[in-house]
Backbone as ProteinMPNN parsed JSONL, in Angstrom:
{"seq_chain_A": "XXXXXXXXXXXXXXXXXXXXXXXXXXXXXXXXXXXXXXXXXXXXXXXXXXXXXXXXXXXXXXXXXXXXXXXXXXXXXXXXXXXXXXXXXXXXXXXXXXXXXXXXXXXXXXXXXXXXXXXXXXXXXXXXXXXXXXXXXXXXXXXXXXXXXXXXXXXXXXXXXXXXXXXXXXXXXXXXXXXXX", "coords_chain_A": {"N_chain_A": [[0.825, -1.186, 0.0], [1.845, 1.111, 0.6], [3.948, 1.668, -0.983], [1.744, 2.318, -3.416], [0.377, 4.359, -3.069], [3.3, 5.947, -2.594], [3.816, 6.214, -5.239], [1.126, 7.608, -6.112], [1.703, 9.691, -5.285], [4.057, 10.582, -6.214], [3.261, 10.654, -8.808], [1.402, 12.698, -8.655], [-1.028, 12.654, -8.317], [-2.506, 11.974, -6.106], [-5.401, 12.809, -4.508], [-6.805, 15.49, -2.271], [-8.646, 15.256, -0.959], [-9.572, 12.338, -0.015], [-9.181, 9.033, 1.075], [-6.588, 7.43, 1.59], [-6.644, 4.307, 0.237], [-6.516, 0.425, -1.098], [-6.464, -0.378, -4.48], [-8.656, -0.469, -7.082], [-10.454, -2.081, -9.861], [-10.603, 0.485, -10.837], [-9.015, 2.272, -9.849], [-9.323, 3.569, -8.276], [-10.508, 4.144, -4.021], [-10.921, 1.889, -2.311], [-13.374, 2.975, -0.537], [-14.75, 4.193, -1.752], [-16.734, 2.626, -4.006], [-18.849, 2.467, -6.574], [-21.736, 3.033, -6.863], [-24.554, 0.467, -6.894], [-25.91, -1.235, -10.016], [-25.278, 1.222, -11.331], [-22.852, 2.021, -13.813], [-19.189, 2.187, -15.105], [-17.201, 4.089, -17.29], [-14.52, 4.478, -18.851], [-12.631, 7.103, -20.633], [-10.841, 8.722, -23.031], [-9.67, 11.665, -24.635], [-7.99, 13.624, -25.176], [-7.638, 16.473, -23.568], [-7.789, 16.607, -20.497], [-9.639, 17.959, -18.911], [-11.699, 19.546, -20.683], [-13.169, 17.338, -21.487], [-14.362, 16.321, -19.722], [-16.302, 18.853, -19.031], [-17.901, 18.612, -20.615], [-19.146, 16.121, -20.415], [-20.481, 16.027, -17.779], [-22.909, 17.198, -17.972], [-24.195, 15.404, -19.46], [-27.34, 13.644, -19.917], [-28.309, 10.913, -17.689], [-25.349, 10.501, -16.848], [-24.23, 10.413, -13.675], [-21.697, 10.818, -12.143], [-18.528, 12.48, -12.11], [-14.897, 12.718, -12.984], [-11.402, 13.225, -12.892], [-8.023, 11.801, -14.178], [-5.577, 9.721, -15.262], [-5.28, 6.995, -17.312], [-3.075, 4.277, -18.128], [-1.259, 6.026, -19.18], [-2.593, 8.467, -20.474], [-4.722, 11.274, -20.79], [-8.136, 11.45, -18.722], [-11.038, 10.763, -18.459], [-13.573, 9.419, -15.617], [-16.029, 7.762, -15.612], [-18.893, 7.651, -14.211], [-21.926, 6.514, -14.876], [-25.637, 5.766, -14.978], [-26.757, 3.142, -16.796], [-29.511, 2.66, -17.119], [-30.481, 5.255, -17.934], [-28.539, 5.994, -19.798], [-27.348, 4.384, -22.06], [-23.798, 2.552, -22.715], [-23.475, 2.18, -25.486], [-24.925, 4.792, -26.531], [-23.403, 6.485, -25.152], [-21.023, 6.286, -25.898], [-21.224, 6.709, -28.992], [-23.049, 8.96, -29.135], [-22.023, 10.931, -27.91], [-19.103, 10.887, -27.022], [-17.65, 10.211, -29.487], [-18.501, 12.599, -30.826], [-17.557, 14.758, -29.122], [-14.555, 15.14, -29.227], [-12.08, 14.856, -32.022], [-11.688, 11.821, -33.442], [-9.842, 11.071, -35.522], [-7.902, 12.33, -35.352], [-4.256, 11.454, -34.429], [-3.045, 11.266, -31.093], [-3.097, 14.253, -30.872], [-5.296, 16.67, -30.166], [-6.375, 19.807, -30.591], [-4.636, 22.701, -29.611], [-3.273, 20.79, -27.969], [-0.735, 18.465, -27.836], [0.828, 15.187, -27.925], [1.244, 11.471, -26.632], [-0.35, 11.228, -24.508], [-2.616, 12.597, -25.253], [-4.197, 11.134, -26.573], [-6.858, 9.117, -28.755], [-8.89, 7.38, -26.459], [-10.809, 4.437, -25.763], [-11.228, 3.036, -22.839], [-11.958, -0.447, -22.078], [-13.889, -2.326, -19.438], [-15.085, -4.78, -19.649], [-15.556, -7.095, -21.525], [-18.267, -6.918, -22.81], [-18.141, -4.224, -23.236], [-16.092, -3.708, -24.777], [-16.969, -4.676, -26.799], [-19.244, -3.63, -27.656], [-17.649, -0.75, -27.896], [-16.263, -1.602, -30.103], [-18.118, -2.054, -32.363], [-19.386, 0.359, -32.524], [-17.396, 2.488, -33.092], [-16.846, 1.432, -35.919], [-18.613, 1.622, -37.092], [-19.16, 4.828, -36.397], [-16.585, 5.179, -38.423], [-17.3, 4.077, -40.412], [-19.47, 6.068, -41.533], [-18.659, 8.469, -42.878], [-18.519, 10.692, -41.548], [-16.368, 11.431, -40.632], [-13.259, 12.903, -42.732], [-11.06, 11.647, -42.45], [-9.121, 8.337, -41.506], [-10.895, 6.88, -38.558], [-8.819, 6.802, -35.431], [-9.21, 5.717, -33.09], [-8.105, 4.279, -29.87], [-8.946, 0.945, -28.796], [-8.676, -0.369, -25.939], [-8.13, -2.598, -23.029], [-8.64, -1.89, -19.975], [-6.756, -0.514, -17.911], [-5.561, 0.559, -13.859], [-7.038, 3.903, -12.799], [-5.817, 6.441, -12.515], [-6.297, 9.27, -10.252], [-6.451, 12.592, -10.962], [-4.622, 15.443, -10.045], [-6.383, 17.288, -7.133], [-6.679, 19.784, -8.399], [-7.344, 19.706, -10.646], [-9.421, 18.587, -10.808], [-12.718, 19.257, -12.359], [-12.605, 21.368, -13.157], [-13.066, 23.668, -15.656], [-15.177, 23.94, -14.149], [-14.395, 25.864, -12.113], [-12.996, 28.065, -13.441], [-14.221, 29.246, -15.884], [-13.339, 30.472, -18.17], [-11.184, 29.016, -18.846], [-9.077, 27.126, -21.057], [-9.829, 25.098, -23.587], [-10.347, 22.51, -25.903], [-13.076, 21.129, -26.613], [-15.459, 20.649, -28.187], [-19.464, 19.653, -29.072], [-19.447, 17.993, -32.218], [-21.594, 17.849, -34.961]], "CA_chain_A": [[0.0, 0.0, 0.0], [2.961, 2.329, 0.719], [4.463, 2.07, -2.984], [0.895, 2.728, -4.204], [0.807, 5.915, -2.166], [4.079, 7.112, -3.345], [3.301, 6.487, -6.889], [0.316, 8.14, -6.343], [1.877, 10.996, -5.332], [5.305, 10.801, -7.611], [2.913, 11.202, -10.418], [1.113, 14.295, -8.943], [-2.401, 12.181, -8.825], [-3.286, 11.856, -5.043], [-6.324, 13.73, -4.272], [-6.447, 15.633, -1.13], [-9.992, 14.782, -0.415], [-9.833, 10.982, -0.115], [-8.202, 8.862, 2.187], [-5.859, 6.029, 0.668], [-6.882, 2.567, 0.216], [-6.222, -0.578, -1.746], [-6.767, 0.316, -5.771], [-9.74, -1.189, -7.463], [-10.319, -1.616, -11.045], [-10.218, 1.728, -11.641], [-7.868, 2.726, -8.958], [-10.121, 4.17, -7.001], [-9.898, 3.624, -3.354], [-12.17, 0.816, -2.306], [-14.29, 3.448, 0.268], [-15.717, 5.083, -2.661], [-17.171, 2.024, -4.868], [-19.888, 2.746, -7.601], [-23.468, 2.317, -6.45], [-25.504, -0.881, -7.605], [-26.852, -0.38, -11.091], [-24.479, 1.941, -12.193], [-21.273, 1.569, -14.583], [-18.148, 3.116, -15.372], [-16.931, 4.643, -18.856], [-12.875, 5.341, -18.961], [-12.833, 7.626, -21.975], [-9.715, 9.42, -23.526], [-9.813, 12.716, -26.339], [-7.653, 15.248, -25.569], [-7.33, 17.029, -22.439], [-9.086, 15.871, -19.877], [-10.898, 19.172, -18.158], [-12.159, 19.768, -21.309], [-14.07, 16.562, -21.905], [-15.204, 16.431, -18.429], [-17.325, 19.782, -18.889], [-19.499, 18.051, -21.474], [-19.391, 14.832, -20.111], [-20.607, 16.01, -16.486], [-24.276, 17.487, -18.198], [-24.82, 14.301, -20.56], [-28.888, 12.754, -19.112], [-27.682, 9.318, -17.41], [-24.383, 10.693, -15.913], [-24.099, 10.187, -12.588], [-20.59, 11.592, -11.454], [-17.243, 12.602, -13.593], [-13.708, 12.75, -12.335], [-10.564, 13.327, -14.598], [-7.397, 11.234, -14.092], [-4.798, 8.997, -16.146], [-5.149, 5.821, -17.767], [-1.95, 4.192, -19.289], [-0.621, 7.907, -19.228], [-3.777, 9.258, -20.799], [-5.369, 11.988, -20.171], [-9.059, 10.162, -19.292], [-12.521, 10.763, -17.883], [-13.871, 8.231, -15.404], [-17.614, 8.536, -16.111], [-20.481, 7.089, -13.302], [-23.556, 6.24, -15.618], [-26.884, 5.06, -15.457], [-27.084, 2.159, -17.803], [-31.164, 2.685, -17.66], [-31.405, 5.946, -18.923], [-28.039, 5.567, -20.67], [-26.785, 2.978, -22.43], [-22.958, 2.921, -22.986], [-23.204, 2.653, -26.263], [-25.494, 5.597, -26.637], [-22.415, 7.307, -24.238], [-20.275, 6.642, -27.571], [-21.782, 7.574, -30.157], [-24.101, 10.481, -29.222], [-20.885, 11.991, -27.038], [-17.746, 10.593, -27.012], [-17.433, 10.493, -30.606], [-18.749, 13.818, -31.121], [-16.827, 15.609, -28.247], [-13.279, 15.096, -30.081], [-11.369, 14.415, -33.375], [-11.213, 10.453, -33.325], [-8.954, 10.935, -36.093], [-6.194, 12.329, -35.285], [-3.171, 10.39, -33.243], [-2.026, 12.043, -30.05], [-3.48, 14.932, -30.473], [-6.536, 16.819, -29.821], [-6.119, 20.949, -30.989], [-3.175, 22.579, -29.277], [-2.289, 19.671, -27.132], [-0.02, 17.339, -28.434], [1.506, 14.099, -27.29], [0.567, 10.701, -26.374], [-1.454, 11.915, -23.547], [-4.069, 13.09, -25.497], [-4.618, 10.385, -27.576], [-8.568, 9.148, -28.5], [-8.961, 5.815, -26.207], [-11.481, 3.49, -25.083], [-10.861, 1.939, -22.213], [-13.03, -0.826, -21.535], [-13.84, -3.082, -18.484], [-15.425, -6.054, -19.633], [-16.055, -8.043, -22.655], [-19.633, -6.49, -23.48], [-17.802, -3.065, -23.506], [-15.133, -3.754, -25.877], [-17.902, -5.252, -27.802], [-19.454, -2.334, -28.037], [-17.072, 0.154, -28.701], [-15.595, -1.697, -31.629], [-19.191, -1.652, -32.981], [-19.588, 1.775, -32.47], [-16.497, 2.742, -33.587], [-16.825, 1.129, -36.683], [-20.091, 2.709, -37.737], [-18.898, 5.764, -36.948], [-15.874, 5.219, -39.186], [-17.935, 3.85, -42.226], [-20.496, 6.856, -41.509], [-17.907, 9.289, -43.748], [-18.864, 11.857, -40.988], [-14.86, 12.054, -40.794], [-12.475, 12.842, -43.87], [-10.217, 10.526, -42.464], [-9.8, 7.316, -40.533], [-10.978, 6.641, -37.388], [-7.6, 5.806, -35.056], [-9.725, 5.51, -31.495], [-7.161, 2.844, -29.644], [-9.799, 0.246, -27.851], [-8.025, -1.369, -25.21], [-8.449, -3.145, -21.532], [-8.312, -0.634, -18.56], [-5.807, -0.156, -16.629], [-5.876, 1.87, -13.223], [-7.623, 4.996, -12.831], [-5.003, 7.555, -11.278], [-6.984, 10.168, -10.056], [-5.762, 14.013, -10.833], [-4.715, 16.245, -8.503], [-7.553, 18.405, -6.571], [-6.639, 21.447, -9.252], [-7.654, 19.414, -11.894], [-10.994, 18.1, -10.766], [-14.077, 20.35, -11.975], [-11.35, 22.951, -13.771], [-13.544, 24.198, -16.206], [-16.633, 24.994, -13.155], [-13.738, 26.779, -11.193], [-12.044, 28.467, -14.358], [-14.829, 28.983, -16.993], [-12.612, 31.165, -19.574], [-9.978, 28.018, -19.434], [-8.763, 26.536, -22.195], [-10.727, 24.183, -23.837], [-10.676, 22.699, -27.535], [-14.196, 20.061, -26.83], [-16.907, 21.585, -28.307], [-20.045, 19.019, -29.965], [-19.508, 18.174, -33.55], [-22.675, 17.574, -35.898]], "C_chain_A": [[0.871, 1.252, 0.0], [3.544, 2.348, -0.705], [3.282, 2.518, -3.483], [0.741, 4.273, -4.026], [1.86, 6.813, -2.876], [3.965, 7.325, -4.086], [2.639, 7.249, -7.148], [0.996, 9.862, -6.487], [3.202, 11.387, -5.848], [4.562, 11.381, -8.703], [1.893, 12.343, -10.141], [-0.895, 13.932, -8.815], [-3.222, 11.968, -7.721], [-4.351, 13.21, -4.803], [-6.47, 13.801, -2.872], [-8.054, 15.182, -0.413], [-10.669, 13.431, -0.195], [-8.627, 10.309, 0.665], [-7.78, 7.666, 1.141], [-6.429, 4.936, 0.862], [-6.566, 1.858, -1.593], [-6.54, -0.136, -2.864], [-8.154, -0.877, -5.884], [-9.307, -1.476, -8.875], [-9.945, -0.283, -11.426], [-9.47, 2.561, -11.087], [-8.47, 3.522, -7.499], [-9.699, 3.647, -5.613], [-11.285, 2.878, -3.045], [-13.256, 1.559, -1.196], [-15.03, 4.018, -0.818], [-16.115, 4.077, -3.931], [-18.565, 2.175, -5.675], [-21.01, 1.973, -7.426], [-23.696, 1.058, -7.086], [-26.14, -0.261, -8.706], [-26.409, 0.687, -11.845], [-23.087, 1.403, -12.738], [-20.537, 2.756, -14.671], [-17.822, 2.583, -16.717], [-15.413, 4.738, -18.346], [-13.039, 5.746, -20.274], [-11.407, 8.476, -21.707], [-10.031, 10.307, -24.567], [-9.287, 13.29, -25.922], [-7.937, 15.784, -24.055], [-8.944, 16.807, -21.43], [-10.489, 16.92, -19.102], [-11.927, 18.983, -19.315], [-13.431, 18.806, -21.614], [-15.339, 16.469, -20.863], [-16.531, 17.215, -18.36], [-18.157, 19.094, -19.656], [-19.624, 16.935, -21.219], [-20.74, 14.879, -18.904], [-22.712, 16.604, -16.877], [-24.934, 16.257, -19.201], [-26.066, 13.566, -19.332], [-28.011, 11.623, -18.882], [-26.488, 10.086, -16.846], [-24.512, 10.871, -14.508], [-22.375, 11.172, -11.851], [-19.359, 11.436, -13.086], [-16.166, 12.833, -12.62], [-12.486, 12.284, -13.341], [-8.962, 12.676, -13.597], [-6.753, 10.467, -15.595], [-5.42, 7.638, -15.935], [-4.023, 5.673, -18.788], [-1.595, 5.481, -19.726], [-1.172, 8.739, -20.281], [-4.421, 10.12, -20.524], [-7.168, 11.356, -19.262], [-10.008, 10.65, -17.819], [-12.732, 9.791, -17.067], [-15.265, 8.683, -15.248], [-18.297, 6.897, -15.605], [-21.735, 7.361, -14.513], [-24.454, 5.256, -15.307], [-27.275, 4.102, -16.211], [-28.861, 2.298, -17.981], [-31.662, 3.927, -18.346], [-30.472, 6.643, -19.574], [-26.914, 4.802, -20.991], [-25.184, 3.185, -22.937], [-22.387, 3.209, -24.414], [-24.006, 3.765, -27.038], [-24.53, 6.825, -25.857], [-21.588, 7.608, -25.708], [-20.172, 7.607, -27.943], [-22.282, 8.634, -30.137], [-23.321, 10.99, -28.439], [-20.064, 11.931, -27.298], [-17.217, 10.96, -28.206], [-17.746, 11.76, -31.592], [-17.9, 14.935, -30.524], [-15.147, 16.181, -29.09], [-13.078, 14.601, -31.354], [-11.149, 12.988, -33.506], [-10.029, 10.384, -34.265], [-7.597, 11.212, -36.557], [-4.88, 12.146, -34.316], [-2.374, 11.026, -32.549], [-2.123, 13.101, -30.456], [-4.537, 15.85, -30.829], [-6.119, 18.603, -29.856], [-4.866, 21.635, -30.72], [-2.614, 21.498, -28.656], [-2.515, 18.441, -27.907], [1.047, 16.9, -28.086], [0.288, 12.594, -26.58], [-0.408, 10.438, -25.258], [-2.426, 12.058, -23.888], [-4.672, 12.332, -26.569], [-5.903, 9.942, -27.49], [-8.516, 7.409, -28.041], [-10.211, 5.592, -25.668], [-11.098, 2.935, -24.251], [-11.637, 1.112, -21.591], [-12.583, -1.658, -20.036], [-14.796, -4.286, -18.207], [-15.657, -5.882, -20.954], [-16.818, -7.172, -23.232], [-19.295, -5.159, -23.816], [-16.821, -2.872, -24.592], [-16.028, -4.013, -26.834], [-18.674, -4.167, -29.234], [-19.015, -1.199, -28.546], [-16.168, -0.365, -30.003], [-16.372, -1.475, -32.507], [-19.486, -0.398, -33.231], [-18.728, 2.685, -33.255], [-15.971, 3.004, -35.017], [-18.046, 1.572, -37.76], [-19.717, 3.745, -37.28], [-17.573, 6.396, -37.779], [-16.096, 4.953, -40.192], [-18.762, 5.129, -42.45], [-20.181, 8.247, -42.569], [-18.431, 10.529, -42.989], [-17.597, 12.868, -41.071], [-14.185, 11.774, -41.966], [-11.434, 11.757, -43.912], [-10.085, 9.436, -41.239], [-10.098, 7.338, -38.733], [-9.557, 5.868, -36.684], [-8.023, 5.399, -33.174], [-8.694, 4.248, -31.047], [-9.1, 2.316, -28.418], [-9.093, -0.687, -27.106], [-8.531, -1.571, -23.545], [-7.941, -2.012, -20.894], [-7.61, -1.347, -17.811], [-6.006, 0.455, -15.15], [-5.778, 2.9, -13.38], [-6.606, 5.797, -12.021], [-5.517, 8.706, -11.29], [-5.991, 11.474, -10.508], [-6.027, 14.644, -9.75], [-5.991, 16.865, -8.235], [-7.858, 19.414, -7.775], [-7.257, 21.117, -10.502], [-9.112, 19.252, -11.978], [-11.714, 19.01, -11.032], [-13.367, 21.71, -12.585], [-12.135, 23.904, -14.445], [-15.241, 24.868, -15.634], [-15.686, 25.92, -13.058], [-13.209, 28.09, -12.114], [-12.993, 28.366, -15.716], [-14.3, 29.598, -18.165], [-11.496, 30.377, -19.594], [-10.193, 27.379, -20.735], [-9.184, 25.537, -22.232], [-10.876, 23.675, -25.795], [-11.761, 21.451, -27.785], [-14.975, 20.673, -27.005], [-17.928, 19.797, -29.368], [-19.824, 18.701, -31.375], [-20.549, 17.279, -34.025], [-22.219, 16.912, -36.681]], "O_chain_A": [[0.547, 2.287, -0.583], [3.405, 3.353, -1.402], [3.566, 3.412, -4.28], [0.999, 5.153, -4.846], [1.678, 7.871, -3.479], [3.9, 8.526, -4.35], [2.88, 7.909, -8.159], [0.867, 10.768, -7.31], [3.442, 12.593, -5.906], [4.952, 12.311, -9.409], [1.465, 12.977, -11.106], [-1.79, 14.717, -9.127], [-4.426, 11.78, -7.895], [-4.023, 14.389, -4.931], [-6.376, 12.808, -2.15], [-8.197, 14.815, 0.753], [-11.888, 13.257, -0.168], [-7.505, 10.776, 0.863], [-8.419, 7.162, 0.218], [-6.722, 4.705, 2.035], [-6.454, 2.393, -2.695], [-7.162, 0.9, -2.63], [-8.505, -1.763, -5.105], [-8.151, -1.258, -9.238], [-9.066, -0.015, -12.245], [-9.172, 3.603, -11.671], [-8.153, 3.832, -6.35], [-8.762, 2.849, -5.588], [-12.412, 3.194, -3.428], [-14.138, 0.77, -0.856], [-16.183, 4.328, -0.519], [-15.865, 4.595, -5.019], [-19.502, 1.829, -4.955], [-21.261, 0.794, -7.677], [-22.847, 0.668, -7.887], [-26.748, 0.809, -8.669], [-26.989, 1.084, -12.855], [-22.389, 0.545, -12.198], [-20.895, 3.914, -14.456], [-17.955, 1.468, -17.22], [-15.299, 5.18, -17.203], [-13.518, 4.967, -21.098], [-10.954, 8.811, -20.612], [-10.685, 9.828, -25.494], [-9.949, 14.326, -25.986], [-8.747, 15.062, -23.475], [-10.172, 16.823, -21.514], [-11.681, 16.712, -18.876], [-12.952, 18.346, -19.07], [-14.525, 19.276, -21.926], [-16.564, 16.507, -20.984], [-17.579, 16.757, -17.905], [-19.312, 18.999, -19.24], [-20.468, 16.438, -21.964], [-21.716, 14.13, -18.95], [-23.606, 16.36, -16.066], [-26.099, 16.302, -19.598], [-25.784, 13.108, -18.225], [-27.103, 11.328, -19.66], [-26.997, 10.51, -15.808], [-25.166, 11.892, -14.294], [-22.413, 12.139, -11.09], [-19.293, 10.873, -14.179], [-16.471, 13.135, -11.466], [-12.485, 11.41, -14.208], [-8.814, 13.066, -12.439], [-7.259, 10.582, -16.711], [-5.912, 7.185, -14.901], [-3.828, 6.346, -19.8], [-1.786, 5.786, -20.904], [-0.507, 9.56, -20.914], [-5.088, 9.728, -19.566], [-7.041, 10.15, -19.474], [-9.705, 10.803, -16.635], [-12.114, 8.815, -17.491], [-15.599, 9.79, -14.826], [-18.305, 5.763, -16.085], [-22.24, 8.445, -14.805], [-24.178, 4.056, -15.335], [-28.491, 4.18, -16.384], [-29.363, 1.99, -19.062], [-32.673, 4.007, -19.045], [-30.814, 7.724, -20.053], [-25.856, 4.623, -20.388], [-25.144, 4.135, -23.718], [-21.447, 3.942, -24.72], [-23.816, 3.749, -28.254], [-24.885, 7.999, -25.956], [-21.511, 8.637, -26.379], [-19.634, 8.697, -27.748], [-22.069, 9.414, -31.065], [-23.941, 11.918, -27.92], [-19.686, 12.873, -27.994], [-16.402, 11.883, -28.243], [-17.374, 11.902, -32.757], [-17.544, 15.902, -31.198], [-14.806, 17.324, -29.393], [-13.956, 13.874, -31.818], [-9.959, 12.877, -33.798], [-9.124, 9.641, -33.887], [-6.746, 10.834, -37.362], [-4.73, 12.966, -33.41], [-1.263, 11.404, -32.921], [-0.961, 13.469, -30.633], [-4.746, 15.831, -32.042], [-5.353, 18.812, -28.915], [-3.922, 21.328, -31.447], [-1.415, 21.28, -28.826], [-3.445, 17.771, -28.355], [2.071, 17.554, -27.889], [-0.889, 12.641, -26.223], [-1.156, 9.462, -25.221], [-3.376, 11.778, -23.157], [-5.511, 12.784, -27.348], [-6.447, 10.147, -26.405], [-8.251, 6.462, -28.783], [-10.757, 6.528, -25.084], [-10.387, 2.005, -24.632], [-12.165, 1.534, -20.563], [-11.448, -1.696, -19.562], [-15.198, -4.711, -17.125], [-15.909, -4.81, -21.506], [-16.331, -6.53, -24.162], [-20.014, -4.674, -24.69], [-16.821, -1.833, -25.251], [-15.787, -3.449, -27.901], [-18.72, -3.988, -30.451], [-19.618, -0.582, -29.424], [-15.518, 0.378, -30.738], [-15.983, -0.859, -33.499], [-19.898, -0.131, -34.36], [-19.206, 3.546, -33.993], [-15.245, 3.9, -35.447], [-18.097, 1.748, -38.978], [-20.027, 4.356, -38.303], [-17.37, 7.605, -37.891], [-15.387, 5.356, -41.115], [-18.839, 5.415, -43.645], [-21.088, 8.955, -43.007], [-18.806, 11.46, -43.702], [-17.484, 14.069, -41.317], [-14.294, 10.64, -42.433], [-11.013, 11.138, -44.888], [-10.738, 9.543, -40.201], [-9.36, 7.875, -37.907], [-9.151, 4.77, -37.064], [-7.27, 4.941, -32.314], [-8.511, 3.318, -31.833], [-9.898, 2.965, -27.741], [-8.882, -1.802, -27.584], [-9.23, -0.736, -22.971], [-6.981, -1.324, -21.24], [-7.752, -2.426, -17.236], [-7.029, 1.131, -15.262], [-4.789, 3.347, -13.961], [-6.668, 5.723, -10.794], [-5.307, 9.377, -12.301], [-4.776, 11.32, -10.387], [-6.92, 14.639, -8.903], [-6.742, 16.971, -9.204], [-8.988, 19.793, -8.083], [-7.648, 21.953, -11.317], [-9.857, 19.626, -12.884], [-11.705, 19.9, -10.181], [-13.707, 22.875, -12.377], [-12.054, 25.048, -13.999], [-16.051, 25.65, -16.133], [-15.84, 26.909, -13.775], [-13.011, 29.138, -11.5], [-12.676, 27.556, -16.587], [-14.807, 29.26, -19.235], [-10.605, 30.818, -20.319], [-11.256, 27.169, -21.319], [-9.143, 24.804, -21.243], [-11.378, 24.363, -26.684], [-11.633, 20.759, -28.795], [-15.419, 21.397, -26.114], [-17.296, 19.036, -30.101], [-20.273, 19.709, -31.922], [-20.56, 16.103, -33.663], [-22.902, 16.508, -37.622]]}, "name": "protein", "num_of_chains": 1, "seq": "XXXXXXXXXXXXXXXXXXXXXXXXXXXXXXXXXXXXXXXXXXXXXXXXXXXXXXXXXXXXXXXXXXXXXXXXXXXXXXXXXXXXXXXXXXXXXXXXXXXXXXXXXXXXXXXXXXXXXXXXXXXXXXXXXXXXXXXXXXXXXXXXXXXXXXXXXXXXXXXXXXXXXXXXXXXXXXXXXXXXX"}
C-alpha cells in the first residue's frame, strides 16, 4: 500500500480529499465504490478538463472525475445504464466531443497523452465500442480514418484536486471540446 501511495503521489495524482486505500479496477480507493446499477466509462480525447465539462451534463451521468489511464489523459464517467446505455455514451458523445482521427493529439495539445482511447472493463464493452467505432468510421462523418485505440483498462489515477471540476472553477480556461454535428 505504501508504494501505491508514493506512486500516487510521484505522479502528482493523489487527491487531497480521499483517504488512501487498496486500488480497485479503476484505482479508485475501495471506500468510494460505484453504487448498484451503475457503470463506469474510462474515456480518452484530448485534455481531460475539457471533456469532463461536457461529459458532467450528458442525461444518465451520474458523477465525472478526470485522471490517467496508461498515461492518458481520461474521464472516469459514473452512468446510469437505464437511462443511458454505454453505447449511446459513444456515439451520441464521445465520438462527437473530439477528433477520433487524429493520433495524439486533440487541438493545441499534443503528445501521447491526449490520444482518442477506449478503455473498456469487460467483454460487453469492448464489444461495443468496436461496434460503435466502426459505424462511426464507415459513416464518412470524418475525412479521415478513425484511429480511437480500444483497449483493456488499466488503473484509474486520479488528478490532482486542481484538476478536478477545472472548467466549473475556471470557466474562460482553455478548452478545444466543443459538440460536432
Amino acid at each position: 500500500m505504501r508504494i501505491w501511495l508514493v506512486l500516487l503521489l510521484f505522479l502528482g495524482c493523489a487527491r487531497e480529499d480521499r483517504a488512501p486505500g487498496p486500488p480497485t479496477l479503476s484505482g479508485k480507493p475501495m471506500l468510494d465504490p460505484v453504487p448498484a446499477g451503475l457503470e463506469v466509462a474510462l474515456l480518452a480525447g484530448g485534455c481531460f478538463w475539457g471533456m469532463e465539462e461536457i461529459l458532467r451534463d450528458v442525461p444518465g451521468v451520474v458523477d465525472t472525475e478526470v485522471g490517467y489511464v496508461k498515461r492518458a489523459e481520461a474521464v472516469r464517467v459514473v452512468f446510469d445504464p437505464a437511462k443511458l446505455s454505454y453505447e449511446q455514451l459513444l456515439e451520441r458523445w464521445y465520438f462527437r466531443m473530439h477528433d477520433p482521427t487524429t493520433k495524439n493529439r486533440q487541438g493545441n495539445d499534443v503528445g501521447e497523452q491526449y490520444r482518442s482511447a477506449i478503455f473498456y472493463t469487460s467483454d460487453a464493452q469492448r464489444e461495443t465500442a468496436e461496434r460503435v467505432k466502426a459505424r462511426v468510421d464507415a459513416s464518412g462523418k470524418w475525412k479521415a480514418p478513425v484511429v480511437t485505440e480500444i483497449t483493456a483498462a488499466s488503473a484509474f489515477a486520479i488528478a490532482d484536486a486542481h484538476h478536478q471540476d477545472y472548467l466549473q472553477r475556471k470557466p474562460d480556461g482553455y478548452t478545444c471540446h466543443f459538440l460536432r454535428d
